[in-house]
N, C-alpha and C positions, 0 to 999 in steps of 0.2 A: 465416186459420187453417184454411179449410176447404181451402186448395189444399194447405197443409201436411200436412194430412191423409191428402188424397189419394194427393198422392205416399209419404208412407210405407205407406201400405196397398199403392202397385202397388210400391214397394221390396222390401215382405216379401213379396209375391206372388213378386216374381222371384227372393228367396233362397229360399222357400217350394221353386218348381217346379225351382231348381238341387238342392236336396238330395233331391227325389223323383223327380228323372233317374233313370234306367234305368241300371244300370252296366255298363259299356263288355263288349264280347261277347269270350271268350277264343276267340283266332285255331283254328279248325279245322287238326288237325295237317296236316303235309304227309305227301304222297304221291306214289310214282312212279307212271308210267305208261309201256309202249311205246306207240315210235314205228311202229319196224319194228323185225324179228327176223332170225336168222337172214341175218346179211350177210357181205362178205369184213369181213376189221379193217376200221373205219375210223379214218383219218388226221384229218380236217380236217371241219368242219361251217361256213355260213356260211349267212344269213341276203338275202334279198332285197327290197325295200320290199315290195311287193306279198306278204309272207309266205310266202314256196315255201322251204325248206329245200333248201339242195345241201350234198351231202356227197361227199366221195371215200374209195376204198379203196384201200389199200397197194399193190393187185395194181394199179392203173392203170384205175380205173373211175370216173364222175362220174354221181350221180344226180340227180333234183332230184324231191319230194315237196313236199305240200301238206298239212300237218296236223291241218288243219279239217278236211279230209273221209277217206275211208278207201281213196282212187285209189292202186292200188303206186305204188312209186316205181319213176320215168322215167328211163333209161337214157339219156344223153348225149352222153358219151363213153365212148369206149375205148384207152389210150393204149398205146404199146408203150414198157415200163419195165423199166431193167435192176436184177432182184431179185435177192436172195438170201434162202432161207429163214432165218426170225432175225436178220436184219441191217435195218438202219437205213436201207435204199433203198426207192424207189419211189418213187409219188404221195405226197408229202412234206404240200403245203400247197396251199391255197385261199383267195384273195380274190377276192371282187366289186367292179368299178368302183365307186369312188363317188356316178358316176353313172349307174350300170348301167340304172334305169328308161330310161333317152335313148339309152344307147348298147350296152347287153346284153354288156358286156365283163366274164370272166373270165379272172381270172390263176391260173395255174397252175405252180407248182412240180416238178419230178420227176425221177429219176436216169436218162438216156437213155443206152443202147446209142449207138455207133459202128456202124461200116460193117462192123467185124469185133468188133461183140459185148463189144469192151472196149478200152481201159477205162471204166470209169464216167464220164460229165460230168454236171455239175448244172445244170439245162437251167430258164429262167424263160422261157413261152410265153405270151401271150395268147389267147384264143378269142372267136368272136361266137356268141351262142346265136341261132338264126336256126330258126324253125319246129322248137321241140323238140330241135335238134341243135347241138351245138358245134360251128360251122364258123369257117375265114376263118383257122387258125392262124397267126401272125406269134410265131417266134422273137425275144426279146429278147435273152435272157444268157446265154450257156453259159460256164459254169463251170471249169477243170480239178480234175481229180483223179488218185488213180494205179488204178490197174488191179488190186491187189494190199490194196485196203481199201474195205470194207461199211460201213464205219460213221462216223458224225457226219457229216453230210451238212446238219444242222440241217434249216431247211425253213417257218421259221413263216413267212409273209404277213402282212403290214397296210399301210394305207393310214393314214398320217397327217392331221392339223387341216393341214398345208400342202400338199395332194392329192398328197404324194410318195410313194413306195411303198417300203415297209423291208422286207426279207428278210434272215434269219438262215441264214449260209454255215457248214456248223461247220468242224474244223481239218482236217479228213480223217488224224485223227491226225497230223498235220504240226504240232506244238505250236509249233517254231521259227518258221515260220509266222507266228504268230497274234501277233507278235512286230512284226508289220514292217504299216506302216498304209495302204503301195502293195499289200500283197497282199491281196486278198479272204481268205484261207482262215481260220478261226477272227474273224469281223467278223461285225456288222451291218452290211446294206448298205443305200445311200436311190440310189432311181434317181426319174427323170420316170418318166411312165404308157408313155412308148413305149419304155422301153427304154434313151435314152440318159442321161449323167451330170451332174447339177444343177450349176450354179457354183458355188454357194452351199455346196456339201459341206465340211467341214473341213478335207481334206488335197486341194490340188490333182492333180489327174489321175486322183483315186481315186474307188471307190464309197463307200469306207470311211466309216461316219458313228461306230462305236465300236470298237475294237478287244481282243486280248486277251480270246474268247470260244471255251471250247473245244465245248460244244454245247449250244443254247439251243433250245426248245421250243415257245415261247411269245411273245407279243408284245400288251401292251396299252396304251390310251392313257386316263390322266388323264380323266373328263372336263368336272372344271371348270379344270385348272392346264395339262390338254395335255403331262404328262410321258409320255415310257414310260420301259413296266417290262417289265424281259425274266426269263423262267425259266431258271437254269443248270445243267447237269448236270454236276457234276466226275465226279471217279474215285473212291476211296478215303475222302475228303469234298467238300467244297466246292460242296453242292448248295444251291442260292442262291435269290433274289430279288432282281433288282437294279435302280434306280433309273439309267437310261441318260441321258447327258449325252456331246451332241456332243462326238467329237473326245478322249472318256478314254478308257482305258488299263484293261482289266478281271481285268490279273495273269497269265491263261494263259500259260502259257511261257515265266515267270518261275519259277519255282521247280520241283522235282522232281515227276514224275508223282504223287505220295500226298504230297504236301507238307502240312500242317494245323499250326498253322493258316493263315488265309488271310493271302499276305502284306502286310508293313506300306506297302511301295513300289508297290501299285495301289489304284484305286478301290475299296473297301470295298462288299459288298454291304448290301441293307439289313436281311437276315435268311438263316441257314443251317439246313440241318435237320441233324438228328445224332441217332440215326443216317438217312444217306442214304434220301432220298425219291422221287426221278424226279420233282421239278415239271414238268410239262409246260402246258398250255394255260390261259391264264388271263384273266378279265373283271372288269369292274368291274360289280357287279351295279346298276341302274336301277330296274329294275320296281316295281309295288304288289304283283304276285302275290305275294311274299314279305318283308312289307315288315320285317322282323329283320334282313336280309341286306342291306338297302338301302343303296349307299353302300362298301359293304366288298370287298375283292378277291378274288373265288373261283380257287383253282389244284390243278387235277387232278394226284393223286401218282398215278402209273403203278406203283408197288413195294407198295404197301400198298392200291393199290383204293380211294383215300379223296380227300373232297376238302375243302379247306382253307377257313378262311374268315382273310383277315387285315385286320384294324382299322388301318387307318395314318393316322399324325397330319393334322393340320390343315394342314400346310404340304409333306405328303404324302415326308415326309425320313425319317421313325421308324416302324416294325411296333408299334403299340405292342401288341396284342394277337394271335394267330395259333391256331386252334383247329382241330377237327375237326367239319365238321358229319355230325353223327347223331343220332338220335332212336329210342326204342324201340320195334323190329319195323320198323322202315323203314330200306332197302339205299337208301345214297346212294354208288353207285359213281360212280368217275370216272377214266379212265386213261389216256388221250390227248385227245381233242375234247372243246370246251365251247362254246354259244355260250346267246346269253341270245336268245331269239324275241320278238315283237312284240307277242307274249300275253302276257308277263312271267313264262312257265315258263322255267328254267334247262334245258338240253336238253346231258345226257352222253353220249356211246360208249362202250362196251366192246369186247370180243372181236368180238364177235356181233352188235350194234344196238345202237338209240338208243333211249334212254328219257329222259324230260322230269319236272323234280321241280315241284312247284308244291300248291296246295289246288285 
């Protein structure tokens, strides 16, 4: 009786000290912060083990900072890029080798001049970062284009779960194009790390791993299932979110430039905006620094300054919820670059700099 005892006396103790717990602390709002200020645009942002930020600018400039501390950011390269004011060229995209701590290799996306200045080609380069400087260039892909169009150039960069490297080619307004799965032009493309063309791709001879894309933004990977997901920018409508699977077919070029809605004879996206948004760059967010956001897919609208947060199902097929994140008195701008840091701040672009959201 007496051990019966006992144990109810340390039972109630323990329901005792659960109901005179402390109750759980309301999350500290978020807040921005800069990064740096006052930059050219930037294009692309990416992240390196060892925590250094590189980021590139439209004009053709690659920096690389350090967050932690308050050292400028470090000038790296300097690329000669064929621009046009308001148009869609330049330093486009930025990826880090996957195993960049071993081997210091950046890929680099950008619209290069010719020998007489034009036409445009869409040029994918390697670099070696070697004492602070991007050296060692090795051309990989050059692209065509015509002479006579600025725009959709696409440009996002990623590195896949099978160390193949995807780039988003957009149609060079060549919509017919984006039509045919031997032509790069309006495609996702999957190359090896050097440059040449995997066997394993879906259409022999090609880079092609999706086609039927007129200019896509953005490029993310899953990462418990390993899908991507790419951002689409129609015309008129058909500004997207789409869920990419080897080897479909994503409508472009099928139907009339303002065609809405999206037609029934391609891959379905898995959410549109309306009215049009400019989804550009998008992550799957990881971190504890935020942890509401945990799990969910962030994608920067470049048209409205805003950045999205989308819930998608369990089986990562359905949007099921798609919101805006804001808060009152707090600017969560977002308009091209996004990347998520080591520190578990979400870190935006604008115009002008980078600024990092987090508590």
């Amino acid at each position: 009786m007496r051990r019966i005892l006992l144990a109810s006396a340390w039972l109630f103790g323990l329901v005792l000290s659960a109901c005179q717990a402390k109750p759980t602390l309301p999350l500290a709002p978020l807040r921005t912060e800069a990064v740096v200020e006052n930059t050219e645009w930037i294009v692309d942002l990416d992240f390196a083990p060892d925590g250094r930020l590189f980021y590139t600018t439209q004009a053709g400039q690659i920096y690389v900072l350090n967050p932690a501390d308050s050292t400028p950011p470090a000038l790296i390269l300097t690329l000669d890029v064929a621009r046009a004011t308001s148009a869609e060229s330049g330093l486009l995209g930025l990826a880090l080798s996957p195993t960049f701590a071993a081997d210091h290799h950046l890929f680099v996306y950008a619209t290069a001049p010719n020998a007489q200045n034009a036409p445009l080609a869409s040029r994918l380069t390697r670099y070696t970062l070697q004492n602070g400087q991007a050296t060692e260039k090795t051309v990989l892909l050059d692209l065509p284009a015509r002479p006579d169009q600025l725009y959709h150039f696409g440009g996002a960069l990623t590195f896949g779960p099978d160390g193949k490297l995807y780039l988003i080619f957009g149609d060079t307004n060549l919509p017919d194009e984006a039509r045919n799965p031997q032509s790069p032009h309006g495609a996702i493309l999957r190359l090896n790390p050097n440059g040449t063309r995997p066997e394993d791709n879906p259409f022999p001879g090609s880079f092609v791993y999706a086609y039927g894309i007129r200019n896509g933004f953005g490029l993310a990977w899953h990462p418990e299932n390993g899908t991507l997901y790419e951002t689409e920018n129609g015309a008129s409508c058909d500004d997207e979110l789409t869920r990419i699977v080897r080897g479909q077919d994503y409508g472009w070029g099928l139907h009339p430039y303002d065609a809405c809605p999206y037609p029934d004879d391609a891959t379905p996206p898995l959410y549109e905006w309306t009215p049009v948004a400019a989804p550009t760059n998008l992550l799957f967010y990881q971190g504890t620094q935020i942890p509401e956001w945990q799990g969910k897919l962030l994608i920067c609208g470049f048209n409205r300054r805003e950045l999205y947060l989308a819930q998608l199902s369990l089986d990562g097929r359905r949007v099921e919820t798609m919101t805006v994140a804001s808060l009152p008195g707090v600017e969560l701008p977002c308009r091209v670059a996004l990347a998520e840091g080591p520190d578990g701040w979400v870190y935006v672009a604008i115009e002008t700099g980078i600024y990092r959201i987090g508590r």
